[in-house]
Residue frames as qw, qx, qy, qz and C-alpha x, y, z in Angstrom:
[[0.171, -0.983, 0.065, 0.010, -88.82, -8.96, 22.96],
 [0.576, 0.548, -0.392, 0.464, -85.22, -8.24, 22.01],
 [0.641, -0.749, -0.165, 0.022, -82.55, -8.64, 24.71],
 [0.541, 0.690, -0.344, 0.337, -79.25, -7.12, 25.11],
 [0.768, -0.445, -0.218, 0.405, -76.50, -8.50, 27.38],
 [0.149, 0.928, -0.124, 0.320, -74.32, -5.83, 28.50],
 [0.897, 0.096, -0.362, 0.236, -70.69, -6.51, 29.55],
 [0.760, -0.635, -0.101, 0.093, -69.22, -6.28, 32.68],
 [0.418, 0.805, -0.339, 0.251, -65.67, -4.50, 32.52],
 [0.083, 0.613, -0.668, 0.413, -63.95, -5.14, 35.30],
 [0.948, -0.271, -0.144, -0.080, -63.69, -8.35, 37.21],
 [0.283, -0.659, 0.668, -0.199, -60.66, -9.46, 40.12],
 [0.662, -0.231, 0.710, -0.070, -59.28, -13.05, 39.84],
 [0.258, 0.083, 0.859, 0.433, -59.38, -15.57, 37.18],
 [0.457, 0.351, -0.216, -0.788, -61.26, -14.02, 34.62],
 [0.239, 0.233, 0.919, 0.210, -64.04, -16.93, 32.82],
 [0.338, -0.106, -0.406, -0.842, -67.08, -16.16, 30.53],
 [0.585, 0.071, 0.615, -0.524, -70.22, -16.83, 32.52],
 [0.247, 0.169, 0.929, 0.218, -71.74, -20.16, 31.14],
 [0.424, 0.683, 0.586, -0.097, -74.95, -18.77, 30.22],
 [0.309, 0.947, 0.081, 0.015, -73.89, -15.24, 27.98],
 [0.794, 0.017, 0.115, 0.597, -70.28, -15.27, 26.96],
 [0.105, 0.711, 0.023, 0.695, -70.69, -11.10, 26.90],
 [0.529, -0.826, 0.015, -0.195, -70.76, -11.71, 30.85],
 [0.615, 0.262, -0.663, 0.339, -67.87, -12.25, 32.55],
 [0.860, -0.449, -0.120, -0.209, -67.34, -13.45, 36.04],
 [0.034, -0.704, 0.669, -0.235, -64.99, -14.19, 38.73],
 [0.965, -0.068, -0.200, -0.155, -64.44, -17.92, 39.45],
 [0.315, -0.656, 0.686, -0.008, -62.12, -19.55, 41.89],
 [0.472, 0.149, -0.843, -0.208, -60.74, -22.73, 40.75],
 [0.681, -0.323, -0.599, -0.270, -62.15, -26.06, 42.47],
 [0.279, -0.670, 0.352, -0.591, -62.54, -25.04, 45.80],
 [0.081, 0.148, -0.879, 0.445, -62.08, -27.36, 49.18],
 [0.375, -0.388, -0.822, -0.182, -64.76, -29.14, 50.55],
 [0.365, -0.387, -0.536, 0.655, -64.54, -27.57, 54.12],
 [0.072, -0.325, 0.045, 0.942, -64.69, -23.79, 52.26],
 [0.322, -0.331, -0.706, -0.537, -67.79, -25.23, 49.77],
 [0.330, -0.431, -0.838, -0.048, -69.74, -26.16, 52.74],
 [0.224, -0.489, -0.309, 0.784, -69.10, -23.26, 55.11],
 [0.142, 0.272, -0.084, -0.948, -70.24, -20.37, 52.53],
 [0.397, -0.336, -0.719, -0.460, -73.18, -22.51, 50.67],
 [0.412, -0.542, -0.690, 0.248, -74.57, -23.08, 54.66],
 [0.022, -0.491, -0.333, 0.805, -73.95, -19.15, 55.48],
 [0.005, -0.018, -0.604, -0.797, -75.65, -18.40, 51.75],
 [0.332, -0.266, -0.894, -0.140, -78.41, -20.16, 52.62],
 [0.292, -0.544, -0.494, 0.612, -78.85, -18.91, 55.84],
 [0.097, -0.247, 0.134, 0.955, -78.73, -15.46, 54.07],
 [0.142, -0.275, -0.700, -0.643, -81.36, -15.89, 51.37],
 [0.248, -0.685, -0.685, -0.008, -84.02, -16.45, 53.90],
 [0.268, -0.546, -0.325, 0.724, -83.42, -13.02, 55.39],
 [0.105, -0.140, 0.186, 0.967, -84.42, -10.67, 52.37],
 [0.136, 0.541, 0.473, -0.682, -86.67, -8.73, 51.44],
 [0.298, 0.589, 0.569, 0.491, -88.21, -7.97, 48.25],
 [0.095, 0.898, 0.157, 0.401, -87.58, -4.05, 47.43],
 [0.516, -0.731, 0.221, 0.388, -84.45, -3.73, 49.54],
 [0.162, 0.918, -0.300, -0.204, -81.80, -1.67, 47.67],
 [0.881, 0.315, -0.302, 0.180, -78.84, -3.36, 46.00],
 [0.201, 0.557, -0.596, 0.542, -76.48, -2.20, 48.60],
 [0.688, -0.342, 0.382, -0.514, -79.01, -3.59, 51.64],
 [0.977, 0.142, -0.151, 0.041, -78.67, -7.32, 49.57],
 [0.707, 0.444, -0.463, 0.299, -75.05, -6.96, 49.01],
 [0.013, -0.584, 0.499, -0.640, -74.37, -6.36, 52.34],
 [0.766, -0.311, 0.307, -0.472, -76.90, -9.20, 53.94],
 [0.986, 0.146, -0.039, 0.073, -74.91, -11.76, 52.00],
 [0.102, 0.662, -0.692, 0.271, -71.45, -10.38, 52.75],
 [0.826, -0.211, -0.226, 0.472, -69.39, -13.22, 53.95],
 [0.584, -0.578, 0.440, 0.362, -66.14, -13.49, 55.87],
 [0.625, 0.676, -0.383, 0.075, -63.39, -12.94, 52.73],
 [0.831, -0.364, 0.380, 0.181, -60.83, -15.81, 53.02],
 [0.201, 0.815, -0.408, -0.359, -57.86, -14.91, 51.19],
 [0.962, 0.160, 0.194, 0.104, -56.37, -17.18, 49.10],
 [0.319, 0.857, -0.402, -0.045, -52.72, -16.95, 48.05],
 [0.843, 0.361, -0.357, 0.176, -49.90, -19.35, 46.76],
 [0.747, -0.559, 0.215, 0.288, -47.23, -21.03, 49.33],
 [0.641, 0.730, -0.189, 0.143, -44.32, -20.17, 47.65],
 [0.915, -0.063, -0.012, 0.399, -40.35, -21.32, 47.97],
 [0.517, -0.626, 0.268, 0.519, -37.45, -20.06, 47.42],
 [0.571, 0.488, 0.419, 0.511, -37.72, -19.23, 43.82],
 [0.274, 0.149, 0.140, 0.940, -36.62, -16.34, 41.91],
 [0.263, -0.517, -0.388, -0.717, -40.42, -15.46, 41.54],
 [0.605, -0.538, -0.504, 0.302, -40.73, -16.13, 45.53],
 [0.461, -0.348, -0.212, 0.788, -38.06, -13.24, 46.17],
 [0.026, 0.321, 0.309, 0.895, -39.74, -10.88, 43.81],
 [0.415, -0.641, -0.550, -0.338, -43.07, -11.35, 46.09],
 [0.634, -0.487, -0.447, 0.402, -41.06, -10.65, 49.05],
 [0.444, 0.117, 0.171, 0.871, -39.41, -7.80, 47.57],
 [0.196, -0.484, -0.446, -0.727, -42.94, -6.33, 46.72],
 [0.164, -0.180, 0.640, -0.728, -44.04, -7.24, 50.01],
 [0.847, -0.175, -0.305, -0.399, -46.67, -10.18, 49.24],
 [0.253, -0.429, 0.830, -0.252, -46.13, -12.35, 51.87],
 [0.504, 0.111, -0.739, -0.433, -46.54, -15.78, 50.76],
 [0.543, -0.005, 0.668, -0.510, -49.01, -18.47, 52.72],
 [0.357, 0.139, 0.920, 0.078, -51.03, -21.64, 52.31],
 [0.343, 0.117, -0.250, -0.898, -53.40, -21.61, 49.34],
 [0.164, 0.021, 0.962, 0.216, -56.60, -21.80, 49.09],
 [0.302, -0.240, -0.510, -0.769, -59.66, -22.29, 46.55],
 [0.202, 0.443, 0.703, -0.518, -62.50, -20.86, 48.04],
 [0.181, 0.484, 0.567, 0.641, -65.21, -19.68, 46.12],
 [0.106, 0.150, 0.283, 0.942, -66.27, -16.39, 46.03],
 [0.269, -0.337, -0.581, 0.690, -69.18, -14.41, 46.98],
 [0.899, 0.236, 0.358, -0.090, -71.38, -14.25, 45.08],
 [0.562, -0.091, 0.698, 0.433, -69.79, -16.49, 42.45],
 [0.203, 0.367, 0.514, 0.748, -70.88, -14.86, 39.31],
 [0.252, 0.528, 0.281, -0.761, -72.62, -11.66, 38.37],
 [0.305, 0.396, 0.683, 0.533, -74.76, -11.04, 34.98],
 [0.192, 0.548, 0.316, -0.750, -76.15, -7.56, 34.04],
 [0.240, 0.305, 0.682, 0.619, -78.49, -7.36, 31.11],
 [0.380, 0.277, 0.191, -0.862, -81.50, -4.62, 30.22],
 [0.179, 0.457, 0.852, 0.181, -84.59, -6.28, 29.03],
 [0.078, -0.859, -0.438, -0.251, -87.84, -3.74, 27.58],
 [0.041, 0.761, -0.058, 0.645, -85.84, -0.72, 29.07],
 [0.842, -0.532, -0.051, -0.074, -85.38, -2.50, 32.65],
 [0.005, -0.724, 0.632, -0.275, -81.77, -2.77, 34.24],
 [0.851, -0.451, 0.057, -0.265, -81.54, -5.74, 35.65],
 [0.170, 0.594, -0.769, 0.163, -78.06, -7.27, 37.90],
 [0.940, -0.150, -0.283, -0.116, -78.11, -11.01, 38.68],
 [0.273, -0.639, 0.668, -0.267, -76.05, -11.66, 41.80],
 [0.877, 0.080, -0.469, -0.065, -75.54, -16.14, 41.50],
 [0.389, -0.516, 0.696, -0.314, -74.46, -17.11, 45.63],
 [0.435, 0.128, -0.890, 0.059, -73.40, -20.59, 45.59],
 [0.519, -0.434, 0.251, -0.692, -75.29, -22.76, 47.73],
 [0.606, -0.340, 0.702, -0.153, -74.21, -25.79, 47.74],
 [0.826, -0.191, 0.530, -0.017, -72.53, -28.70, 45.63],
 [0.146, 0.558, -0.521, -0.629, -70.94, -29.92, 42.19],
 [0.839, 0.367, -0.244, -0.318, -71.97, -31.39, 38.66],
 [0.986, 0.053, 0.092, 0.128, -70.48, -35.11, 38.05],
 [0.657, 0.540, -0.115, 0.514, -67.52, -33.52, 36.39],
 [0.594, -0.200, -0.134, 0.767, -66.71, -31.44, 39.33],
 [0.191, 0.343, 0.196, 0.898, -67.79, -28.50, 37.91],
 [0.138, 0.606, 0.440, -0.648, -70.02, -25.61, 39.87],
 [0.036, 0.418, 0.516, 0.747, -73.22, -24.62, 37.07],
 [0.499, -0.234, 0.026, -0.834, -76.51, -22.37, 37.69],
 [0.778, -0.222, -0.576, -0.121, -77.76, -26.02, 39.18],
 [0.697, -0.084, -0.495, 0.512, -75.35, -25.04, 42.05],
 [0.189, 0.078, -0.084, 0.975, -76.20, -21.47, 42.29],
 [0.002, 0.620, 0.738, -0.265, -78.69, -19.46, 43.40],
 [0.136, 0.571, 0.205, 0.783, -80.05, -15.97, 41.10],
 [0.267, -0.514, -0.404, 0.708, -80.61, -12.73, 43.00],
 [0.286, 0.681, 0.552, 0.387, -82.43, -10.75, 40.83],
 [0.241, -0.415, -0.301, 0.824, -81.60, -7.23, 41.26],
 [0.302, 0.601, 0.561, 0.482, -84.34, -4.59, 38.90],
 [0.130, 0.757, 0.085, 0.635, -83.41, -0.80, 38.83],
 [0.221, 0.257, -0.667, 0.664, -81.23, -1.27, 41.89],
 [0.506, -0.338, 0.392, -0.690, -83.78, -2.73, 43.68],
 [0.289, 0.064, 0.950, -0.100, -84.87, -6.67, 45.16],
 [0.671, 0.205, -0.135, -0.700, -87.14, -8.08, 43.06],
 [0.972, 0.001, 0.033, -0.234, -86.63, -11.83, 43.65],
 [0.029, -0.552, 0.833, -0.010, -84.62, -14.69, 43.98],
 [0.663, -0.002, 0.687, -0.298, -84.56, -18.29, 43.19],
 [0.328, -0.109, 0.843, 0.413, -85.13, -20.24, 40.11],
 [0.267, 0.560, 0.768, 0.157, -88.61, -19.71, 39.99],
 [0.123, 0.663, 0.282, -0.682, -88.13, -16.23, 39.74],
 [0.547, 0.751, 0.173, -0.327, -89.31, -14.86, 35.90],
 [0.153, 0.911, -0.347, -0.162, -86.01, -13.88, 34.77],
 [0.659, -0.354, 0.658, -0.087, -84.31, -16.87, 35.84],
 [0.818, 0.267, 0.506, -0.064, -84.82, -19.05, 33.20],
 [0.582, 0.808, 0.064, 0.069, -84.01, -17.03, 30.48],
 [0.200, -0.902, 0.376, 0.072, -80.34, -17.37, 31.80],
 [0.542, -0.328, 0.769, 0.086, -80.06, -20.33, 31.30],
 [0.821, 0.384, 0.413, -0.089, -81.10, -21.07, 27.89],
 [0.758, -0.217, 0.461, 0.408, -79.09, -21.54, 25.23],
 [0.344, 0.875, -0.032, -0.339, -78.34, -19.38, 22.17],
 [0.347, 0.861, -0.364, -0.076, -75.54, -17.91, 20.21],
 [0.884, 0.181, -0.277, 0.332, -72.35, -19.38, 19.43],
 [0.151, 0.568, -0.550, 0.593, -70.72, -17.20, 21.61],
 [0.743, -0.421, 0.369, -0.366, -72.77, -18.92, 24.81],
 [0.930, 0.246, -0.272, -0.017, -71.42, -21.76, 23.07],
 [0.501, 0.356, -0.509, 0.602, -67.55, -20.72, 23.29],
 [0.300, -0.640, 0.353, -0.613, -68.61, -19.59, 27.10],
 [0.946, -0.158, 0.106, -0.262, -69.83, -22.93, 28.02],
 [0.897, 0.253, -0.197, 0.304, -66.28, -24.14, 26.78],
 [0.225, 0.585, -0.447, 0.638, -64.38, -21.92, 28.01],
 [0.745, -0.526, 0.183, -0.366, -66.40, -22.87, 31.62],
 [0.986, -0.003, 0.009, -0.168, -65.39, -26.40, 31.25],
 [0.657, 0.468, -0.399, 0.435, -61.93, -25.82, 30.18],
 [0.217, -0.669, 0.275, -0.655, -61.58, -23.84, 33.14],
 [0.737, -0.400, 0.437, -0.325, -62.78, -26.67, 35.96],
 [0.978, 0.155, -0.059, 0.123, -60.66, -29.39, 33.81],
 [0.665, 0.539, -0.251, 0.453, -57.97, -27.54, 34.09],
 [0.452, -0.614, 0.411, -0.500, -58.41, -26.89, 38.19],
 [0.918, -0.215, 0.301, -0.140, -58.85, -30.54, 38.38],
 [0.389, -0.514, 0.729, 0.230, -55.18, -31.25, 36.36],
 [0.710, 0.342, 0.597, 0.152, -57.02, -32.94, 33.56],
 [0.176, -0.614, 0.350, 0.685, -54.67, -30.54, 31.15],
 [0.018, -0.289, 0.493, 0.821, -55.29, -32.26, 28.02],
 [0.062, 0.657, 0.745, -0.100, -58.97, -32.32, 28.26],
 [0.053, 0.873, 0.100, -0.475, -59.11, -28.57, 29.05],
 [0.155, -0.436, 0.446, 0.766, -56.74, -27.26, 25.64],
 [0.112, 0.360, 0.728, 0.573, -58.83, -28.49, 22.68],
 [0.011, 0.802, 0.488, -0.344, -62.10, -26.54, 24.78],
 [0.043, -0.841, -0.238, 0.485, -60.48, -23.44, 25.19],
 [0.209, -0.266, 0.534, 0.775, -58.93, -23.53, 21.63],
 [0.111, 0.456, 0.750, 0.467, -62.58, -23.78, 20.22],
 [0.111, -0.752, -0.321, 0.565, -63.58, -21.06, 22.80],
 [0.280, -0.456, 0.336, 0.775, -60.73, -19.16, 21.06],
 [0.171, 0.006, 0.621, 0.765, -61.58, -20.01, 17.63],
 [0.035, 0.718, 0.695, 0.000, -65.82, -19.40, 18.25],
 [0.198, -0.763, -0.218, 0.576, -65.16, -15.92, 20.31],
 [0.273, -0.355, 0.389, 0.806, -62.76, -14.41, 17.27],
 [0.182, 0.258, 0.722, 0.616, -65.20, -15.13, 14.38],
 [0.182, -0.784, -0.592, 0.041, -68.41, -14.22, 16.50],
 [0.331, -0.838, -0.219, 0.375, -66.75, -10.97, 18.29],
 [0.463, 0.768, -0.102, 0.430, -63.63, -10.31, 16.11],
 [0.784, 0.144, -0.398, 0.454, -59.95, -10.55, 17.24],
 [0.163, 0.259, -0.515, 0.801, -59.66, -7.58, 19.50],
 [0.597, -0.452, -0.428, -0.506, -62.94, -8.29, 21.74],
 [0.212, -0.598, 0.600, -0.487, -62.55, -8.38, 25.60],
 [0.939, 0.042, 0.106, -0.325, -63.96, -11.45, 25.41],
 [0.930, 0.316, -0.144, 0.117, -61.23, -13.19, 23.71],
 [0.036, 0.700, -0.503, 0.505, -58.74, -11.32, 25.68],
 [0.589, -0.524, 0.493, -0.368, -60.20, -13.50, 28.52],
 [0.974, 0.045, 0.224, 0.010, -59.70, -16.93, 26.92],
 [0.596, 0.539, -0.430, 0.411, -56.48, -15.68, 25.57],
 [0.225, -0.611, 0.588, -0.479, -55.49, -15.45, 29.68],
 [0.876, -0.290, 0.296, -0.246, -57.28, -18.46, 30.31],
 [0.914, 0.377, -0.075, 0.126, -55.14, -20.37, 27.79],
 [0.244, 0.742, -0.396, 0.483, -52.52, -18.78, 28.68],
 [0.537, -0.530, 0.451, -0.477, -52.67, -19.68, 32.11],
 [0.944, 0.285, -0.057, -0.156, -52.99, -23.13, 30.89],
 [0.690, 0.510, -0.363, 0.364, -49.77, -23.43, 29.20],
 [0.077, 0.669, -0.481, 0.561, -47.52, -21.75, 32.08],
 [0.752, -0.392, 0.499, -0.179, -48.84, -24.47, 34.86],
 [0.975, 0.043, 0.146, 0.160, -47.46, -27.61, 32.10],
 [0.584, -0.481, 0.387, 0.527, -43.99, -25.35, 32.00],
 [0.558, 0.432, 0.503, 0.499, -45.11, -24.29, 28.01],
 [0.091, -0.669, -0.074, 0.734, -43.72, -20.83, 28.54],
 [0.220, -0.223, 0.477, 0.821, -43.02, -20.08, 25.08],
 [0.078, -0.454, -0.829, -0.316, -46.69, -20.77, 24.24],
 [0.286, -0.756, -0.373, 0.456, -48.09, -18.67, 27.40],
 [0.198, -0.473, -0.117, 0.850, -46.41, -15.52, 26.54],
 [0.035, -0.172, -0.455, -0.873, -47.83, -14.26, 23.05],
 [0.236, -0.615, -0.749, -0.070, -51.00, -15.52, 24.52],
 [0.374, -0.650, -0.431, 0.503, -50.74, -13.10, 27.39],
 [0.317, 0.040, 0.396, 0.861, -49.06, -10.50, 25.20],
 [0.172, -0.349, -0.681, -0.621, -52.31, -10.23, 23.44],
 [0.349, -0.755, -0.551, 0.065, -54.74, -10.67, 26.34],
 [0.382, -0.628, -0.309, 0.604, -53.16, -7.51, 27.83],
 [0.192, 0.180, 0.478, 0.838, -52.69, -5.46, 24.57],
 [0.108, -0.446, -0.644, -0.612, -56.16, -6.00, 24.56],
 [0.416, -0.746, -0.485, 0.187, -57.82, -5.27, 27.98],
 [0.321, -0.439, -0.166, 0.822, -55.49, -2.01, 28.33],
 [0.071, -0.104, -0.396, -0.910, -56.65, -0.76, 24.98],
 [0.395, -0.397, -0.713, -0.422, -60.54, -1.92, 26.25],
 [0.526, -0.718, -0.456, -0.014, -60.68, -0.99, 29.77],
 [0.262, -0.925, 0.139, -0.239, -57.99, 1.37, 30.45],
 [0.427, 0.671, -0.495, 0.350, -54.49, 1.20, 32.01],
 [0.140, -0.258, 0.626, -0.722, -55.55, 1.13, 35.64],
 [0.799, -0.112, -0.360, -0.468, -58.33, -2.15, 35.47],
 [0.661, -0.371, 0.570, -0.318, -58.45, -4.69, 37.41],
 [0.908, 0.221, 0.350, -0.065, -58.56, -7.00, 34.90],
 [0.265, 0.818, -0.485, 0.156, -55.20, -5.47, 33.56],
 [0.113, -0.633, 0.756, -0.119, -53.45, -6.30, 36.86],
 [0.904, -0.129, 0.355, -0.199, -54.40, -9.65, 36.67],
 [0.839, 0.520, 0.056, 0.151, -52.80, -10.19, 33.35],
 [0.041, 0.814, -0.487, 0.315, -49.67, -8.29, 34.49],
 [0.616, -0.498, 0.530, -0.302, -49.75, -10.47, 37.26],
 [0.921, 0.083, 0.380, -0.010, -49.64, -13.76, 35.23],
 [0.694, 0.694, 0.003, 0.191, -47.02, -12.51, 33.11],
 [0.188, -0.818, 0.441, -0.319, -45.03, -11.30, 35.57],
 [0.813, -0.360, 0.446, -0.101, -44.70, -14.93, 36.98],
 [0.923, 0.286, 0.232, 0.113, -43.85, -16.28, 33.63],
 [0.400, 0.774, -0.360, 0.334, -41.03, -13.84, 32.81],
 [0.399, -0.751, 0.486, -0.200, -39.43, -15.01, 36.66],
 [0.887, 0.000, 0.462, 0.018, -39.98, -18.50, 36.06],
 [0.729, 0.577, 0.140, 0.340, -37.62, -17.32, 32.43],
 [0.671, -0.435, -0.108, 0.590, -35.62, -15.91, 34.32],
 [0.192, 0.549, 0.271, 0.767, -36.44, -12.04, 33.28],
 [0.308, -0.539, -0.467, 0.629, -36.62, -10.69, 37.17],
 [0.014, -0.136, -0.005, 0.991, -36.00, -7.05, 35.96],
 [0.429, -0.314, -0.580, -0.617, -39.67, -7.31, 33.48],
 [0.502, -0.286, -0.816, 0.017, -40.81, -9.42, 35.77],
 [0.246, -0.497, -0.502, 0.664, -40.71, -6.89, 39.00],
 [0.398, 0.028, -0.117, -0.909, -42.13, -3.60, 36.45],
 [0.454, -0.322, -0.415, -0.720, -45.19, -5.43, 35.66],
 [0.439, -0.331, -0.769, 0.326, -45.50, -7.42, 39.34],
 [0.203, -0.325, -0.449, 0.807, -45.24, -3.60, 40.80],
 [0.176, -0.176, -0.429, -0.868, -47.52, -2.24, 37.99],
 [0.548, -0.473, -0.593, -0.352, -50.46, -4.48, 39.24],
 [0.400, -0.449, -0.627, 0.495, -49.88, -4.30, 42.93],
 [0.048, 0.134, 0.033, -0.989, -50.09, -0.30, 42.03],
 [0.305, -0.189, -0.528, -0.770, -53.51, -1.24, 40.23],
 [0.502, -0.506, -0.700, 0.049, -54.97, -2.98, 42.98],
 [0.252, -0.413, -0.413, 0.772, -54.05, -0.28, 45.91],
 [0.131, 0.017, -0.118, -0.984, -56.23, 1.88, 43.64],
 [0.427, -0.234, -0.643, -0.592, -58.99, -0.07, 43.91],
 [0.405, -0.101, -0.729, 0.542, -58.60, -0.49, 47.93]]
């Protein structure tokens, strides 16, 4: 039976290609803290046992709501410090928590709907990294429970392997948690084969490649390789405004990472249009 993955438009935070279907995408914090791992895997947990099979997708999403723990960047006395203040971000301690659940996937199988909710539940691979080994599926079929767990039907078939684009996802994953963990030139060759899989497979303007053009991008601008970073972004935002629309979430992100790199180049004016551009996209999404 033929299956078709259907992609996910809008996503908040760091933007990564889920590891199993590089047509999903997903929100991922970098490597989170130990303290913030254990606390939401132990209330996850605690959740699961409480559902019900044939409660509504809003009855699930709502029995696994965490507590949201913001994360956001201490910041100095830099130029790009006074623009946040300007805007009114107020700056504080960061940190990587993960997310809630930690990936979605929506595919249609035989004429079915079906939305995979993936709650973390505790620990990481050798490398550090958080896979579907760490996660738990929520199965969600025509907006209704229909299982959870590994052994549930569906399950499996997420996790198997395929196309070359699951390929470039599976890099792009990796690049991603090498480059949370500082191992910088480990993570660039990945997400340049991501790059160079996604383009042939999907074809240069492809929201897909928009996101590994941010991830790379993101890359460069922590080792200070601005001049690299910006076409990257450039591109990633070209694309995602022409693909999802002016007013995405996944816009202001890019805005947002570009915005830093034009302070840090000392282009304040740029730098505060596209800082206030995204803070305008987000308050629409409030």
């Amino acid at each position: 039976m033929m299956r078709r993955i259907i992609p996910i438009g809008s996503v908040m935070g760091l933007l990564v290609l889920a590891a199993c279907s590089a047509s999903n995408f997903a929100t991922f914090t970098r490597y989170p803290t130990p303290d913030k791992n254990l606390d939401l895997a132990t209330l996850n947990v605690a959740h699961l046992k409480t559902l019900t099979v044939g409660q509504s997708r809003e009855e699930v999403l709502e029995r696994m709501k965490a507590d949201p723990v913001e994360g956001c960047i201490k910041w100095g006395w830099s130029t790009w410090a006074q623009i946040q203040r300007a805007l009114g971000w107020l700056p504080c301690e960061k940190r990587e928590v993960i997310q809630s659940p930690y990936r979605t996937q929506i595919l249609e199988q035989g004429g079915t709907n079906y939305e995979v909710l993936f709650y973390y539940t505790g620990g990481v691979d050798p490398e550090g990294m958080i896979t579907h080994r760490q996660l738990t599926p929520v199965v969600i079929e025509n907006g209704k429970l229909s299982g959870w767990g590994w052994g549930h039907p569906l399950a499996q078939q997420l996790v198997q392997p395929g196309a070359p684009t699951d390929q470039a996802g599976d890099l792009n994953n990796r690049a991603v948690s090498f480059r949370s963990q500082g191992r910088y030139a480990e993570a660039e060759p990945l997400f340049r084969q991501a790059l160079d899989i996604m383009e042939r497979a999907k074809g240069a303007d492809h929201l897909d490649v928009a996101i590994v053009l941010n991830n790379l991008g993101e890359l460069y601008y922590i080792q200070g390789r601005y001049a690299q970073a910006e076409p990257l972004y450039q591109r990633a935002l070209a694309i995602k405004e022409k693909v999802l629309g002016p007013d995405d979430l996944g816009v202001a992100t890019t805005l947002e990472n570009y915005a830093a790199l034009l302070a840090r180049t000392n282009r304040e004016d740029r730098a505060v249009t596209l800082a206030s551009r995204a803070k305008s996209i987000r308050a629409k999404h409030e």
